[in-house]
N, C-alpha and C positions, 0 to 999 in steps of 0.2 A: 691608422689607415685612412682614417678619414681627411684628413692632409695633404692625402697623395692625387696625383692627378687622377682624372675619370674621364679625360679625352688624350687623344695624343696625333696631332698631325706628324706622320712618318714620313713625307716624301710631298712630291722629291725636289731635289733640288734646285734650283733656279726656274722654280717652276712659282713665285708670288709667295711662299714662306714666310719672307723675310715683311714685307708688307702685312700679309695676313696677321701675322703676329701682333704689327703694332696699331693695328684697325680691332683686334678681340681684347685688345690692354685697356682698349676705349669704355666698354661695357662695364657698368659697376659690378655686375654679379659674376662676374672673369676674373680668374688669379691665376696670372702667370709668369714665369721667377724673373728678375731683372737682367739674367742672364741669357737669351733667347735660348740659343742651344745647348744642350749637355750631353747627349748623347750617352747616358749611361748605359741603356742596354745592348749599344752596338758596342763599347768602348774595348770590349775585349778582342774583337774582331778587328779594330781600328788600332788597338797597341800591335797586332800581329802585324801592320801593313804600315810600316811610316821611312821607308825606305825614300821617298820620292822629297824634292828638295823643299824645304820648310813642314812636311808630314809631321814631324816630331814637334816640330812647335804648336802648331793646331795642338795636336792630342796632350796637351800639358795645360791647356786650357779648358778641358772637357772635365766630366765627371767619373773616374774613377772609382766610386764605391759607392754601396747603401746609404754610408754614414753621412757621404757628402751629397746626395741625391737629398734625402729628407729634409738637409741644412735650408736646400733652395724652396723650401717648400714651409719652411716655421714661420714666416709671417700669414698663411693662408687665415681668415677668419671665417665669416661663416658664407664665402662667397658659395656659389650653386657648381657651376662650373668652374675646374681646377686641369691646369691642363701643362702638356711637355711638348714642345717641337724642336722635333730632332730626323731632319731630313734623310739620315741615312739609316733609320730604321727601314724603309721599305727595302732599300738596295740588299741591307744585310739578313734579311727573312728573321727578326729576332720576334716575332708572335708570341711563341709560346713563353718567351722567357716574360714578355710583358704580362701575357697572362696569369701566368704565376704567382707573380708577384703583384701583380693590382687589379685581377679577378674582370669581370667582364664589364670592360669600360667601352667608349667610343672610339670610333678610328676617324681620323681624314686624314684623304690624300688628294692630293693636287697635283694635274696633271697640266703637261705642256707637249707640243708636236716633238716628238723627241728626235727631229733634225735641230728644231729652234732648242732645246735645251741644251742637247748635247754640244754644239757650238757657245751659247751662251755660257756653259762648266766652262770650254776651253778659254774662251775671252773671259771671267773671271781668274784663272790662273796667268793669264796673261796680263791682265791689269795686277795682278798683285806681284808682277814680275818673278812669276817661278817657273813658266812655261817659255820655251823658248825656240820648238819647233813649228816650222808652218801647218796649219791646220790638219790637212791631207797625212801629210807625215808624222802628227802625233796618234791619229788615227790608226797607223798600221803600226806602230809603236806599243798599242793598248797592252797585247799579249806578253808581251816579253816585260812591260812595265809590273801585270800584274805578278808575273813571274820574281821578279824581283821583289816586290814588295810594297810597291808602291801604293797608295791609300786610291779608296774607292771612286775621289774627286777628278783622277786622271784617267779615271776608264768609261771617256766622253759618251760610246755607244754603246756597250757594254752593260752600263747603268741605268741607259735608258731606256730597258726592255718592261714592261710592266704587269704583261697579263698575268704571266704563272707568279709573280709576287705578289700582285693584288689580289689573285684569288688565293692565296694561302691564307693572307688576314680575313678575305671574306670566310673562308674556310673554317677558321678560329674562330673569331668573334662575333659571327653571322650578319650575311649579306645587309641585314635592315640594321646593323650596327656602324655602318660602314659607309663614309657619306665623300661621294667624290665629286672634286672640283675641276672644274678645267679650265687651263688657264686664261685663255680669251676670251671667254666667259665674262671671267673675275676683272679683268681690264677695263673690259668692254663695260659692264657695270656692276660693277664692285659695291653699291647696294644693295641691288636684289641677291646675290650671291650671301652675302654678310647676313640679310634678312632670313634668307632661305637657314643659312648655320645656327642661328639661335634658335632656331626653332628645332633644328637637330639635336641643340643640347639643351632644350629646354629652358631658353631664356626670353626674359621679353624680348618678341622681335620690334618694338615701338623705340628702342633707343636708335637715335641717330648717330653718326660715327664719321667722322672727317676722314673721308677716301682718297682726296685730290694729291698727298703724297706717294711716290712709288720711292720702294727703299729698296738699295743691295742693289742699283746698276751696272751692270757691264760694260764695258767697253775701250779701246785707246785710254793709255796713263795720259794722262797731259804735262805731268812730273814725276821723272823717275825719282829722283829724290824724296817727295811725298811718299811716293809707292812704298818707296823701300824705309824707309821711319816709321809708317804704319802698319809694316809687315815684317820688321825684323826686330829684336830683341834687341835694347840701348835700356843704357842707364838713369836717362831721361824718360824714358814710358817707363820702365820701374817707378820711378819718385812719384809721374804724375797717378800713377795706380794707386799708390797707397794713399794721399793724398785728397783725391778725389772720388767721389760718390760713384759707385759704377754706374746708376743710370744715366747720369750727367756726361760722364767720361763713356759710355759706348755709345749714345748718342752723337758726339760729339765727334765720335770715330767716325761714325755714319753720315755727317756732313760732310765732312773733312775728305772721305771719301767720293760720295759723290760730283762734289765739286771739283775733283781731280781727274773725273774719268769722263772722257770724250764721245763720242759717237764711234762704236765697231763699225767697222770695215763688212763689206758686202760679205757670203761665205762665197768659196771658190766654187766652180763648178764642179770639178771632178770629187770634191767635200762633198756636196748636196746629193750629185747621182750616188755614188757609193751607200750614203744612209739611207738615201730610198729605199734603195733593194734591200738595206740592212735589216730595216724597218718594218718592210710592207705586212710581213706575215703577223709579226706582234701584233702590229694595228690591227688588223679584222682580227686577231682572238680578241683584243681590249675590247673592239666593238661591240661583238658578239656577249663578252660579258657585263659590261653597262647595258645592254639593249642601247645603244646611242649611235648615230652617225656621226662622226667625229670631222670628217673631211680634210682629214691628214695626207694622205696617200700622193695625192697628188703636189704637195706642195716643194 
């Protein structure tokens, strides 16, 4: 048990995860597995939903069982904080199953204007070439997607509701367990942010940490051919898999990546009013529950 993580950022997604990640790798009293994401305690909820194109590939790279969850976690030594980031634990309310099983640990969650995230999900499916409708129209497509079976990463607005989900974890693991980020925040200065989190889990907040990288952008493929090497299955990413050290090689994915992906396109308008309204009512419950003015509503 002691092995196992004692923090767990849940969400959400395209909301700085991917960044925050490799900004908490930097701290020596931090162990967090080489693999960013595993999502073991959503994974059952995510085998349910892989109808949507490339869905089944994702979830073959996740974490499927105890046996393989503890695996990523056998190098831990006697680091302070031990931790899992797995974005779609907020979406999928799996609280009580973490609880269960690793007792009363820490929560973060990181938040983004969920007009800005919801669009940035879709231009990441789009950069990874598996969305293929205009913004507006995958939007009214959400229902019938989920209906289908399609995995959580296509349900743009959907997803990005947060209050009744946050307050379930606040619910479980108690509100002063429970340490939320916002994303503009974290941008905006991602030291104080980073300082403020060690101090959440109890580590020196005196370590410094190289912020000036932003990892997991969105936006225009610049090569479809790139796109689709790095996001479909060849016999060549087998070879270089086994071959190669996986921090080296999903690193490596992570440049290779961003240097491929362009500047997103403005959103549309009739995109942006639609989530307004989608949105407005979430936003003052999330407020009301942070105590925070967030200055969402109007954007």
């Amino acid at each position: 048990m002691d092995k196992l993580p004692n923090f767990i950022v849940i969400g959400a997604p395209k909301s700085g995860t991917t960044s925050l990640y490799y900004y908490l790798r930097q701290h020596p009293n931090t162990y967090l597995p080489v693999q960013k994401e595993l999502h073991y305690f959503s994974y059952k909820q995510l085998k349910e939903n892989t109808n949507g194109p490339g869905d089944r590939q994702v979830l073959n790279s996740l974490c499927a069982n105890r046996d393989e969850y503890d695996k990523h976690y056998a190098s831990v030594r006697a680091e302070h904080a031990v931790g899992d980031i797995s974005p779609s634990y907020l979406y999928y309310g799996v609280q009580k199953q973490i609880q269960q099983e690793l007792g009363p640990i820490k929560i973060i969650v990181m938040l983004r204007n969920p007009v800005d995230k919801a669009y940035s999900q879709y231009m990441h499916l789009v950069r990874d070439q598996r969305e293929t409708f205009p913004f507006y129209k995958a939007l009214q497509a959400e229902e019938s997607r989920r209906e289908q079976g399609w995995s959580d990463i296509w349900r743009y607005a959907e997803s990005s509701l947060y209050a009744e989900r946050l307050q379930a974890y606040m619910d479980c693991f108690g509100r002063e367990n429970v340490h939320v980020i916002i994303f503009d925040e974290f941008i905006k200065d991602p030291q104080s942010i980073m300082v403020s989190l060690f101090k959440f889990l109890g580590l020196n907040e005196n370590v410094t940490v190289n912020t000036q990288e932003k990892y997991n952008r969105t936006g225009k493929t610049r090569s479809i051919k790139v796109a689709n090497f790095l996001n479909q299955p060849s016999i060549l990413k087998s070879f270089v898999k086994r071959i190669t050290p996986d921090a080296w090689r999903i690193s490596l994915r992570l440049k290779i990546m961003d240097s491929n992906t362009a500047e997103k396109d403005e959103m549309d308008g009739r995109s942006a009013e639609y989530l307004r309204k989608y949105f407005s009512e979430d936003i003052e419950k999330l407020e009301e529950l942070i105590g925070k003015s967030l200055g969402w509503s109007g954007r």
